[in-house]
C-alpha positions in Angstrom: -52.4 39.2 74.3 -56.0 37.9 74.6 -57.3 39.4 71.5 -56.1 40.7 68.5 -57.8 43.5 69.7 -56.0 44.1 72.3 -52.6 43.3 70.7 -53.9 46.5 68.2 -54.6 48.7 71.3 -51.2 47.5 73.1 -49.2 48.1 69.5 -50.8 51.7 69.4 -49.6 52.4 72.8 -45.9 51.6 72.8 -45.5 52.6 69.0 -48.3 55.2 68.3 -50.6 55.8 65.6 -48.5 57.1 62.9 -46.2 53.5 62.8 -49.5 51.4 63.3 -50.7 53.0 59.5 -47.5 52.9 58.0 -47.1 49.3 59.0 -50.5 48.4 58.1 -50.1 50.2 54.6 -47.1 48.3 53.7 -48.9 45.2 54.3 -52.0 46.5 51.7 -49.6 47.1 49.6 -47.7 43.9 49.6 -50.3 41.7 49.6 -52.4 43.4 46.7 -49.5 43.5 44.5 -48.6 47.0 44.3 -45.4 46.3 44.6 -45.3 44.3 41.7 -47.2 46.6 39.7 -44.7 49.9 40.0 -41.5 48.0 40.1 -42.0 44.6 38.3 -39.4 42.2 37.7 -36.9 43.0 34.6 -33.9 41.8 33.0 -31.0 44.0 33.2 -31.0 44.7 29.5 -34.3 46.8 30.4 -32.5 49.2 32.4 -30.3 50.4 29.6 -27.8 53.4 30.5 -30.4 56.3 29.5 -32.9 54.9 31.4 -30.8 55.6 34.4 -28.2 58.4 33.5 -28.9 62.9 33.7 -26.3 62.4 30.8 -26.8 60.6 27.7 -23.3 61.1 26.6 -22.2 58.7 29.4 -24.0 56.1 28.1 -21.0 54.4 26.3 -18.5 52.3 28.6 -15.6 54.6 27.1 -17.1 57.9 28.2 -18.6 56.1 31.6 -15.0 55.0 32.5 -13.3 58.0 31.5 -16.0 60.3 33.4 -15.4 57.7 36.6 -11.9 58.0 36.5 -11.1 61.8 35.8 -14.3 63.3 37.6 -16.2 61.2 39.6 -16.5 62.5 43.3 -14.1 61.4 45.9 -14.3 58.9 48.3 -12.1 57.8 51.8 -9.1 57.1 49.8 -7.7 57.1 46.3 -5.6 55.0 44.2 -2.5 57.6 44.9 -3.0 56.3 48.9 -1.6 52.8 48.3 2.0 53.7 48.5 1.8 55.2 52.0 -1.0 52.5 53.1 1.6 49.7 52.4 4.2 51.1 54.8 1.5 50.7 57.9 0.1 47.4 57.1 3.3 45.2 58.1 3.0 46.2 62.1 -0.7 45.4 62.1 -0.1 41.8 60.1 1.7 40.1 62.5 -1.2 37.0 62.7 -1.2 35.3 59.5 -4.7 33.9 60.7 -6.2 37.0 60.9 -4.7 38.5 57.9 -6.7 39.5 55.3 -5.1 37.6 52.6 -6.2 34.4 54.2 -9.6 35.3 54.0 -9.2 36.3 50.3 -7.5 32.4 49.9 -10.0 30.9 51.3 -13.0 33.3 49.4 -10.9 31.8 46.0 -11.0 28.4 47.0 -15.0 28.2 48.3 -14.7 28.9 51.6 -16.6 31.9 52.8 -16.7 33.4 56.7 -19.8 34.2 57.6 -20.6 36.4 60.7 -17.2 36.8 61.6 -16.2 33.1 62.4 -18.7 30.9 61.1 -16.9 28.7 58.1 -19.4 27.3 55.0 -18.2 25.6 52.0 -20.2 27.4 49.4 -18.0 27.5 46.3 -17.1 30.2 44.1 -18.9 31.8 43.3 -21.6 30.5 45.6 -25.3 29.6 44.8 -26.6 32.6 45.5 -30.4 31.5 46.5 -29.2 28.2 48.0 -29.5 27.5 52.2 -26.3 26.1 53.0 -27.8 24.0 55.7 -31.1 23.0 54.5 -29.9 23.1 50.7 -33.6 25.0 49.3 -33.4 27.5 47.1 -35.3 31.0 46.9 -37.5 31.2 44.1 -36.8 33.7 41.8 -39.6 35.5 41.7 -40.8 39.0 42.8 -39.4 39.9 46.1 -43.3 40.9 47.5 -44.1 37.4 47.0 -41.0 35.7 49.2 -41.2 34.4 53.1 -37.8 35.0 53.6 -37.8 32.3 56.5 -38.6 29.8 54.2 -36.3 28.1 53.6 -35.1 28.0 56.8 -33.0 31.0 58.1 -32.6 33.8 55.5 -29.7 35.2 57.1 -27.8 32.4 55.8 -28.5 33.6 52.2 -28.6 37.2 52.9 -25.2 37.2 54.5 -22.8 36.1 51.0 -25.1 39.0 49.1 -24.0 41.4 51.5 -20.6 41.6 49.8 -18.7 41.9 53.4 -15.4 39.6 51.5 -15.3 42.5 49.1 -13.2 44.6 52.3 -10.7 41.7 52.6 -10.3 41.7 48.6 -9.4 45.3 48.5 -7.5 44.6 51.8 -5.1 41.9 50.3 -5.0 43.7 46.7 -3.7 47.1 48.7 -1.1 44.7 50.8 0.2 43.0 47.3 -0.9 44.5 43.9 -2.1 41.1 43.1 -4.9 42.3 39.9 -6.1 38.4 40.7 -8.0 40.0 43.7 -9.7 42.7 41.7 -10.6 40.0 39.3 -12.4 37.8 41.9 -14.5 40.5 42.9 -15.9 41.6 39.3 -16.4 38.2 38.4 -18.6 37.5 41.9 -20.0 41.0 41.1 -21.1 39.3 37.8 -22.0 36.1 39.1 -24.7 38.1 41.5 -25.9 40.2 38.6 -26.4 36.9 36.4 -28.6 35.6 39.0 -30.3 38.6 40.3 -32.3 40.5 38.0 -33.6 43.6 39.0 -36.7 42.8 42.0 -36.3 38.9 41.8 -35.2 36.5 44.7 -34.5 37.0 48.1 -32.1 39.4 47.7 -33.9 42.1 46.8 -36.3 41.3 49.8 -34.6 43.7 52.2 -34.2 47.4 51.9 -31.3 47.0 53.9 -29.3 44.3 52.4 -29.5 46.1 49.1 -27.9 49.1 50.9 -25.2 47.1 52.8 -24.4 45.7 49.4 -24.0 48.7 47.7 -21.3 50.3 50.5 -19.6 47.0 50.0 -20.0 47.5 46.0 -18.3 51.5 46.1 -15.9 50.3 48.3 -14.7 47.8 45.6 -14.9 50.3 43.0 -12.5 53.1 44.7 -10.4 50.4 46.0 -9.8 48.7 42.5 -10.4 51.3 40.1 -6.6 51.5 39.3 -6.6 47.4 38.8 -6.6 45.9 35.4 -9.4 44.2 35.4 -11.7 47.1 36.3 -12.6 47.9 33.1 -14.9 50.3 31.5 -17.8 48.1 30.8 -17.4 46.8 34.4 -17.7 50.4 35.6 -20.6 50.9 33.8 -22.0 47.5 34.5 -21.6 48.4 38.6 -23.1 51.9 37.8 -26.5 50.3 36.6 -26.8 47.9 39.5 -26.3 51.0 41.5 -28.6 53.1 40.0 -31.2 49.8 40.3 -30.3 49.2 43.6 -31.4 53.2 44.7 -34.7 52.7 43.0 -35.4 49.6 45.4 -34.1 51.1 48.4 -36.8 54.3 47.5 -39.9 52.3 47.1 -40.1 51.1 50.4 -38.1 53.5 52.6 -41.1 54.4 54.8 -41.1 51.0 56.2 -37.2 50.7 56.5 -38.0 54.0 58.8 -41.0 52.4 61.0 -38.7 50.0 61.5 -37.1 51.9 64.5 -33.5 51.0 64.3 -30.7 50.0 62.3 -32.4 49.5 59.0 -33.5 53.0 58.7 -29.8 54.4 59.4 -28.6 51.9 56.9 -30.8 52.4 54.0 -30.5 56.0 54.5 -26.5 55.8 54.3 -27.0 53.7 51.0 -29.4 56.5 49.4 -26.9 58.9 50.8 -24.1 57.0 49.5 -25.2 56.7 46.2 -26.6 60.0 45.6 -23.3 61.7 46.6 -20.9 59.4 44.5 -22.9 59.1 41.4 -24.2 62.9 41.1 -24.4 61.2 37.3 -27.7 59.5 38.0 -31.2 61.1 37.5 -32.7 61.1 40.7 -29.1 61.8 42.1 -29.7 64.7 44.1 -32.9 63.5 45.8 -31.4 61.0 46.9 -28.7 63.0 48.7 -31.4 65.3 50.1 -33.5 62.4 51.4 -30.4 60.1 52.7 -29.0 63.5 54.8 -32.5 64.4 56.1 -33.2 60.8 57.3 -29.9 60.7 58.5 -30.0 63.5 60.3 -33.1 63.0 61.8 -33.0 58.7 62.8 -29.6 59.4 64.8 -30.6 62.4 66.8 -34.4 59.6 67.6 -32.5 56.8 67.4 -29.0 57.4 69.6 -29.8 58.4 73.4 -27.6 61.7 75.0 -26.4 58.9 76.7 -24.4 56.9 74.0 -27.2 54.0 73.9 -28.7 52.9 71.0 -32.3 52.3 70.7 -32.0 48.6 69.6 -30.7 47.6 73.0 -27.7 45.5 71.4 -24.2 45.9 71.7 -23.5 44.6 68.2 -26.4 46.4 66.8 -25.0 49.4 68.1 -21.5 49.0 66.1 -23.6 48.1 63.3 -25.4 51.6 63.6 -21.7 53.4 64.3 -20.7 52.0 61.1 -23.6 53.0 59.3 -22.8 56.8 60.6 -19.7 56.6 60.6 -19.5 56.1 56.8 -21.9 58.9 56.2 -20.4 61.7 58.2 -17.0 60.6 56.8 -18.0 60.8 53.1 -20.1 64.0 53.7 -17.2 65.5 54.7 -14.8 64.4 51.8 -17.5 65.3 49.3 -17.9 68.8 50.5 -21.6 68.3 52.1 -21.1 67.8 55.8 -23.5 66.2 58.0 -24.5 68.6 61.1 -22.6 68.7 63.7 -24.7 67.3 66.4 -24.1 63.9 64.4 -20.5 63.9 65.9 -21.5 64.3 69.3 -23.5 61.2 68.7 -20.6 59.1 67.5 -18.8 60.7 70.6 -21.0 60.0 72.9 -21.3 56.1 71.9 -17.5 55.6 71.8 -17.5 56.7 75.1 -20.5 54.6 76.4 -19.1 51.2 74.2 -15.2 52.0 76.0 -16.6 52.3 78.9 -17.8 48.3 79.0 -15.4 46.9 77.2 -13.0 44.7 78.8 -9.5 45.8 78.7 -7.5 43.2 78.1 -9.7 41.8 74.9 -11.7 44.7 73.6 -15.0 43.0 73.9 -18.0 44.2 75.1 -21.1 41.9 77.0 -23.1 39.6 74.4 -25.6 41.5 75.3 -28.6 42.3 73.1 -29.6 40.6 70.2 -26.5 39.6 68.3 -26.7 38.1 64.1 -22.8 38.9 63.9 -23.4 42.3 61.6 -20.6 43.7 60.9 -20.4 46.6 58.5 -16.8 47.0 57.9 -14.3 44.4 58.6 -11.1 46.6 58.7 -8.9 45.1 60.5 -7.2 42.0 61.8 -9.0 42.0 65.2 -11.2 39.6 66.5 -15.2 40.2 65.1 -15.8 40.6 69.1 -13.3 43.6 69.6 -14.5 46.7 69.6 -11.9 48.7 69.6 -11.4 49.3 66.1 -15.3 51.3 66.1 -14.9 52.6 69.4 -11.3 54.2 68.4 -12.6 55.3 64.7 -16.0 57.1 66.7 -14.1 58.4 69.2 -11.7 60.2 67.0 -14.4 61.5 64.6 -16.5 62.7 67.8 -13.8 64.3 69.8 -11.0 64.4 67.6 -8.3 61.9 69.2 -7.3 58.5 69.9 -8.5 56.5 72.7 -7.1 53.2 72.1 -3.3 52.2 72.2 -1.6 51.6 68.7 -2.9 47.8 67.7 -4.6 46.5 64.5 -7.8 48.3 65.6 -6.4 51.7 63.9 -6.3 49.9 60.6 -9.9 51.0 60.6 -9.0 54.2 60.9 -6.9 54.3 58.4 -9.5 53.5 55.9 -12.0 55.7 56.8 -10.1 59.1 57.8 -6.7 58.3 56.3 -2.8 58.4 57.9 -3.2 62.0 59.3 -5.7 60.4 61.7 -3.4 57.8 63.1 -0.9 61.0 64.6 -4.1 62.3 66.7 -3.0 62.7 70.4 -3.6 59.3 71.6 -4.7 59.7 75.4 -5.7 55.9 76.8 -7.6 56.6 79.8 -8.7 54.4 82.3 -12.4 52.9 82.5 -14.4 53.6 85.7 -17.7 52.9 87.2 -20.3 53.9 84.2 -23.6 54.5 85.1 -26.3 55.5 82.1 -29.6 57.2 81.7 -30.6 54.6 79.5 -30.5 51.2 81.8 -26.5 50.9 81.2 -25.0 50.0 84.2 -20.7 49.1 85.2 -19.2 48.7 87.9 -15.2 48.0 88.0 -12.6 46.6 90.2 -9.3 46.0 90.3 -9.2 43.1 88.0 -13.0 42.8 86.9 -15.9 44.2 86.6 -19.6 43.7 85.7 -22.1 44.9 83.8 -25.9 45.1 84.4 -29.1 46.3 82.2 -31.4 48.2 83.9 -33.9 51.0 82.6 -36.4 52.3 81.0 -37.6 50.9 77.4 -37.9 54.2 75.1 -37.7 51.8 71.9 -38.8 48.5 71.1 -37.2 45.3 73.3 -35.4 42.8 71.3 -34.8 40.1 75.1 -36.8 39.5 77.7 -33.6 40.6 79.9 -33.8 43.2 82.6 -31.5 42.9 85.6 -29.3 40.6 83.7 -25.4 40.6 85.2 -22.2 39.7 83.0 -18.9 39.6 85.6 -15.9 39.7 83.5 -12.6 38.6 85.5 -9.2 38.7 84.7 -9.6 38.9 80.8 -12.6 36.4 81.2 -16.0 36.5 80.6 -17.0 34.7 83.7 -21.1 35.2 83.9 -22.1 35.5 80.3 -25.3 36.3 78.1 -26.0 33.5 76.0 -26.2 35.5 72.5 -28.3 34.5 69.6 -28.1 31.4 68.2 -30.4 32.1 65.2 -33.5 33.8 63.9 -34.7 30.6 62.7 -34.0 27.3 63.4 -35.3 23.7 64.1 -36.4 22.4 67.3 -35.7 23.4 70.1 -34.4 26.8 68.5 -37.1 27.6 66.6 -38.6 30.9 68.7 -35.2 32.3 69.1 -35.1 30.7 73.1 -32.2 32.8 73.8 -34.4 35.7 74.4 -36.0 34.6 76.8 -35.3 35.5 80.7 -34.8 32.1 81.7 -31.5 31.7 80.1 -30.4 35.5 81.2 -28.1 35.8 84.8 -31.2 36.9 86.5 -34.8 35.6 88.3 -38.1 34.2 86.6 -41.0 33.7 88.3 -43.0 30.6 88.0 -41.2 29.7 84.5 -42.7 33.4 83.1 -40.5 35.9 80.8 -40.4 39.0 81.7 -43.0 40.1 79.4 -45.3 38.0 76.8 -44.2 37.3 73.7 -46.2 38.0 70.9 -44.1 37.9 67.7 -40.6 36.6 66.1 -39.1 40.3 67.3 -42.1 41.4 69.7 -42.2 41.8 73.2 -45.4 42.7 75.2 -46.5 45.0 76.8 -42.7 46.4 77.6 -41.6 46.1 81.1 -40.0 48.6 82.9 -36.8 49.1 84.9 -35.9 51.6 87.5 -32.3 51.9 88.7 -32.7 53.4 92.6 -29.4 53.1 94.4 -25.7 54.1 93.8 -23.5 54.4 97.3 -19.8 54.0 97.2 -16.9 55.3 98.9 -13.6 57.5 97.2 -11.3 54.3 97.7 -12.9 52.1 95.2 -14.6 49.6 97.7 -17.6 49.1 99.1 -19.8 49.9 96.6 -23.5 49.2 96.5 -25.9 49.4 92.9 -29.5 48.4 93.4 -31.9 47.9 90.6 -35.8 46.9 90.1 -38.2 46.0 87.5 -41.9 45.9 87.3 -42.2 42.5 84.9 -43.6 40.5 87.4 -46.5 42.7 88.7 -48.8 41.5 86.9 -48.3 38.1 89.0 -48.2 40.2 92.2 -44.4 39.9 92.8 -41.7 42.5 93.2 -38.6 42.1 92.3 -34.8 44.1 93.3 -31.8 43.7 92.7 -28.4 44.7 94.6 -24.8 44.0 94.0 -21.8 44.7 96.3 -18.5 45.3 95.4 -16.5 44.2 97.8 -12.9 44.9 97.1 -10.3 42.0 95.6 -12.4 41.9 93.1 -15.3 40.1 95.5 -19.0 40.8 94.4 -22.2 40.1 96.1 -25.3 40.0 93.9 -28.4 39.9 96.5 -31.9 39.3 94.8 -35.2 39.6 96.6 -38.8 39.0 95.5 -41.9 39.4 96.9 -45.6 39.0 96.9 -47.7 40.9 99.4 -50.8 39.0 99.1 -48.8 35.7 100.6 -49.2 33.8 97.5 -46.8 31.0 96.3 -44.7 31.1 93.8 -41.6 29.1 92.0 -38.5 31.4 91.7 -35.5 30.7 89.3 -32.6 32.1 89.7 -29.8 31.3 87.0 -26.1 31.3 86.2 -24.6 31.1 82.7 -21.2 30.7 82.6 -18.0 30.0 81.1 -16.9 26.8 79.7 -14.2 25.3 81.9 -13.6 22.6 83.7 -15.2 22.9 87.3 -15.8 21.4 90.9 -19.5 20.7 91.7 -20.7 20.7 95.2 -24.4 21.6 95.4 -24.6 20.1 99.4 -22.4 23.0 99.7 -23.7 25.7 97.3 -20.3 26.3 95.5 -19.1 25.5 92.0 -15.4 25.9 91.4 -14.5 27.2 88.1 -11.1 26.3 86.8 -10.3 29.0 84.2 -7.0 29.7 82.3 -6.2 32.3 84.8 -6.6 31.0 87.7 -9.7 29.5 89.9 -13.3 31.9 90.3 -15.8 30.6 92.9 -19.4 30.8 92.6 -21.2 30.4 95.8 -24.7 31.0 96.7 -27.7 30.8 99.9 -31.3 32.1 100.0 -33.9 32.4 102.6 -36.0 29.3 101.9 -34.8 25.8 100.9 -33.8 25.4 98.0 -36.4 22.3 96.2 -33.2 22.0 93.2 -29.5 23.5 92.6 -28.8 21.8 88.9 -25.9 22.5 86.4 -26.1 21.6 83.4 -23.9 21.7 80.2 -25.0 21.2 76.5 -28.0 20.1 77.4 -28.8 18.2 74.0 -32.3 18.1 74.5 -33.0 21.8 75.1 -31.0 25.2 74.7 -29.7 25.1 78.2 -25.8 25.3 79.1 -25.4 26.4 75.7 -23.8 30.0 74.1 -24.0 31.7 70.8 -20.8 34.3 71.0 -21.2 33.9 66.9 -24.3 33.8 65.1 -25.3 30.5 63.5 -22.3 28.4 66.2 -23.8 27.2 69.3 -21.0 26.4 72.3 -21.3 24.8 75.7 -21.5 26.5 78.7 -22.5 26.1 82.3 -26.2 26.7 83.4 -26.6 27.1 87.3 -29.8 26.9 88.7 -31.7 27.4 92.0 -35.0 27.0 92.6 -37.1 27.7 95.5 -40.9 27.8 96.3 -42.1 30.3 98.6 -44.4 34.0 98.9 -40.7 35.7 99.5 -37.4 35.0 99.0 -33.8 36.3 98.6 -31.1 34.7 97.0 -27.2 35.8 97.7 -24.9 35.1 95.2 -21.1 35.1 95.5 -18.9 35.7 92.7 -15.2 35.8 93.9 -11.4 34.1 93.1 -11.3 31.8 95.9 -11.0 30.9 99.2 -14.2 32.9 99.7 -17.3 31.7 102.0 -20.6 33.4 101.9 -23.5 33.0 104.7 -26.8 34.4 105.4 -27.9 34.5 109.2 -30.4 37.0 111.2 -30.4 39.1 108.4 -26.9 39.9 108.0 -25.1 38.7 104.5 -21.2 37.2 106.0 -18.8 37.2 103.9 -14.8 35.7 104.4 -12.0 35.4 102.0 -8.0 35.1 103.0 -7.6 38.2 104.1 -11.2 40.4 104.7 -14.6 39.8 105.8 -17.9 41.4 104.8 -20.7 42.0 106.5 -23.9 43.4 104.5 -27.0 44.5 107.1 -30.4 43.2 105.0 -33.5 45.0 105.2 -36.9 43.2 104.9 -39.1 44.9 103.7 -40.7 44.7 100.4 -39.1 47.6 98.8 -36.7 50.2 98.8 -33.1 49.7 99.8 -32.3 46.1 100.3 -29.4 46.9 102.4 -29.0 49.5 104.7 -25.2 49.7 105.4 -21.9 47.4 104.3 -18.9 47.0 106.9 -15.6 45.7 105.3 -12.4 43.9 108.1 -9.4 43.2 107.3 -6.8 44.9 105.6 -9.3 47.5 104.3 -11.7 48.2 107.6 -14.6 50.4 105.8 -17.9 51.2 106.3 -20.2 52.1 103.5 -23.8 53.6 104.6 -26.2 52.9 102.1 -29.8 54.2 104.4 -28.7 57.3 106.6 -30.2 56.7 109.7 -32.3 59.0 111.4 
């Protein structure tokens, strides 16, 4: 942006008028000390139990715990579950790595997972306000007042507050009866309240970390209530934070909404929650009202007909699932049931998020945005599997089971109970998926791949249209990079990730996509236009073409095509051009997997040697190429480097080819070898053992960029992507 003028004009278009004020108002507000004023910082003791309760005759811990253990409203199970929970756990516990009770040892001993993977040695309890890496502290002072990056990533403080270890603790304490677990999570529960007064520290910063914390908080409660250390004053201890926690969550909910995405769904489940299972608080039933009507109202915005989610994430998207998940679940055991359209929602997204997961692994692309959320860790999987939210939507959406028996359904059993697990279970098999919102697969017999391409509807979180992931064999061959962090030092201190240049796709004289104009801001938003689907009934040839208008504004055009091939052989053809003649440098880049590899860049081919067997990588383009480089773990920059876990960096290969010209086109092969690819007169050659390819190119500067696809060999087909006339 030129101006800040024009950044106003641009922010009014894409997010209208309505967010610009609300934004803007929060803002005032924040920095003139409103917030200070109408919800100052307190100590606990000046929240005493009629302060907060409809009923004064609660307000003793006897008559609190009573009233919490004879009347208090139900939740997803009940200490009378435990029994028949036990007899399912043994078939899912057969990795003692993954096993809850690990993670509760290790929790004990000071060692806390973050993000899924990411081990600190924080003590126990931790320091609350301390970074683990840079070792600052938040101040304690009013949340208004806090820049929640500094002191380095907040994240990293935010993430032990969030409570997630509290699933593991009831986890282990259901598998063994052990009271010790029910004892570690008071006495953290106590540890946070010590050091967290009502609106001081970073903690209370977020509107959505105070409602992540309280599902993890109610969670605890229903899953230890029958333990002896959950004791009447600790009941009504919990209640209070509770009833704090909703007050915090209200004052600034019309922000959590402009935010546009997940936090709006999750502070809306927390009001939701906490109206509906503590009817005993004053503003109880507003709550409920609001939390359903926000609800209601963000998923049916927020969630596409098409499954997609507006935050253009994968994990983002589970993270949203969850959130809905849990609401439409405990409206319906409290007797107040979301509507119904809700369900098709969670239907609709199981089927998008099974359609590109791989099979043999149950993850999904690293595409998106990625800080490892994950809302309910309820099983033993891997944090990158998806299958225990895709089988737990599915089956509230649709109303069976679309995963195999595995761990995954331990999720399931939480949430919806045994009856769930005897569903009819009908695995079906994944097929070409092609999306109204940009979401593009493509499968063969052993692989598959995955492409973004579409329209932006909702704010973009990467520079990353026209980026390709090829998954092989169990493998996640061509990759996304992830996020590494929000914040960090040099060189990843503007989240470099993002940008296009270290997506499987083309920049244009070193430009993203679009310019970037905040932390989380893209501008103005680009636009993608999927144009071209041809296949044939057997499988193979198929031809997707793609395009995107990010480049315009430098007078270049830019399409993408990919071929399937058959044998589990794809062609990705790119071709840009400017009209006008002018010169430009194009990029085209290659992120993947970590294995060893054969490097021959005199004859455009890089050998990947990977656990199941060798994948080739082969490419040509139309002009000379001025530099093919690879580079791993570059130390000096983020190239050649992955994030598939928040906060953990890994190597990986970065292939590069560069060429200077007014038009170009690169051909990329992507096949287990031998394989040869060519590009002469204008015809793309392809040979492997046992088949040849020959693609026809067309030249010109846009439409189709292939006009039909012949296939010899064992397979002799011909695939007509331009009828001619």
């Amino acid at each position: 942006m030129k101006s800040r003028f024009e950044l106003v004009l641009s922010l009014w278009r894409h997010f209208g008028l309505r967010w610009l004020a609300t934004r803007m108002a929060y803002q005032a507000r924040l920095r003139g000390g409103w917030y200070r004023l109408r919800h100052p910082v307190r100590r606990w003791d000046q929240h005493p139990p009629a302060s907060w309760l409809a009923d004064h005759a609660l307000a003793t811990p006897a008559a609190y715990g009573r009233y919490r253990r004879r009347q208090a409203p139900p939740f997803f199970f009940g200490s009378s579950d435990r029994p028949r929970f036990a007899a399912l756990f043994p078939a899912w516990d057969t990795d003692p790595v993954r096993s809850p009770l690990a993670e509760a040892e290790a929790l004990r001993v000071g060692r806390l997972r973050l993000f899924g993977c990411l081990e600190l040695e924080t003590g126990c309890p931790p320091d609350w306000h301390r970074h683990p890496h840079t070792g600052l502290a938040f101040l304690r002072v009013h949340w208004s007042r806090i820049d929640e990056f500094g002191q380095g990533d907040v994240k990293l403080v935010w993430e032990p507050a969030r409570f997630g270890f509290t699933f593991a603790l009831v986890r282990a304490y259901w598998r063994t009866g052990d009271p010790s677990w029910a004892e570690l999570f008071w006495q953290l529960v106590e540890s946070w309240r010590e050091t967290n007064p009502p609106q001081a520290g970073v903690h209370w910063h977020s509107g959505q970390e105070v409602a992540l914390r309280v599902l993890a908080w109610c969670f605890g409660l229903y899953g230890f209530l029958d333990a002896p250390p959950t004791t009447d004053e600790r009941l009504l201890m919990l209640a209070q934070m509770v009833a704090v926690s909703g007050r915090r969550l209200e004052a600034t909910l019309t922000y959590g909404l402009s935010q546009q995405n997940n936090h709006s769904l999750s502070e809306a489940a927390g009001l939701w929650t906490i109206g509906l299972l503590f009817p005993e608080l004053r503003w109880a039933r507003r709550w409920v009202q609001r939390g359903q009507a926000i609800l209601e109202s963000q998923t049916r915005r927020l969630f596409y007909k098409d499954g997609a989610f507006a935050q253009h994430s994968c994990n983002y998207e589970r993270l949203a699932l969850h959130d809905l998940i849990w609401a439409v679940r405990l409206g319906d055991v409290c007797g107040r049931p979301l509507a119904t359209d809700l369900r098709e929602m969670l239907a609709q997204a199981a089927l998008l998020l099974y359609a590109m997961q791989d099979e043999d692994t149950g993850r999904l692309p690293n595409y998106g945005q990625n800080d490892g959320a994950l809302l309910l860790p309820l099983s033993n999987t891997d944090p990158r599997d998806f299958r225990p939210v895709v089988q737990t939507a599915h089956y509230l959406g649709l109303g069976t089971l679309c995963c195999p028996p595995g761990p995954w359904d331990e999720e399931l059993l939480w949430l919806a109970g045994p009856e769930a697990l005897q569903a009819f279970r009908q695995p079906f098999p994944r097929g070409d998926r092609l999306s109204a919102s940009g979401y593009h697969v493509l499968r063969d017999r052993h692989s598959f791949v995955f492409l973004r391409c579409g329209a932006y509807r909702h704010r973009p979180g990467q520079a990353d249209m026209l980026h390709l992931d090829l998954w092989w064999q169990g493998q996640n061959i061509a990759l996304d990079p992830g996020t590494f962090g929000y914040h960090a030092g040099p060189p990843w201190d503007d989240i470099p990730l993002a940008r296009t240049g270290f997506h499987n796709t083309v920049t244009v004289d070193g430009c993203d996509q679009m310019r970037r104009v905040g932390r989380f801001l893209w501008l103005p938003w680009l636009q993608g236009r999927f144009t071209h689907f041809r296949y044939r009934p057997t499988g193979a040839p198929a031809w997707w073409q793609g395009e995107h208008d990010g480049y315009r504004r430098l007078g270049v055009s830019y399409r993408r095509g990919v071929a399937r091939l058959g044998g589990d052989v794809w062609v990705v053809l790119d071709a840009l051009d400017d009209e006008s003649g002018a010169v430009h440098v194009y990029r085209l880049h290659w992120l993947l997997a970590d294995v060893p590899y054969e490097w021959d860049p005199a004859a455009r081919r890089l050998l990947l040697h990977t656990p199941a067997g060798d994948y080739l990588v082969a490419w040509t383009q139309t002009e000379t190429a001025d530099e093919a480089s690879l580079m791993r773990a570059d130390p000096a920059s983020p190239r050649g480097w992955q994030a598939l876990c928040y906060g953990v960096r890994a190597p990986a290969l970065s292939l590069a080819v560069v060429v200077r010209g007014a038009r170009t086109r690169f051909v990329t092969l992507l096949a287990p070898p031998p394989a040869t690819v060519s590009l002469r007169n204008g015809l793309i050659h392809v040979e492997t053992d046992d088949a040849q390819a020959v693609l026809t190119t067309l030249s010109g500067a846009c439409g189709a960029l292939v006009s039909h696809i012949e296939l010899f060999g064992s397979q002799a087909e011909t695939l007509t992507v331009i009828p001619q006339v």
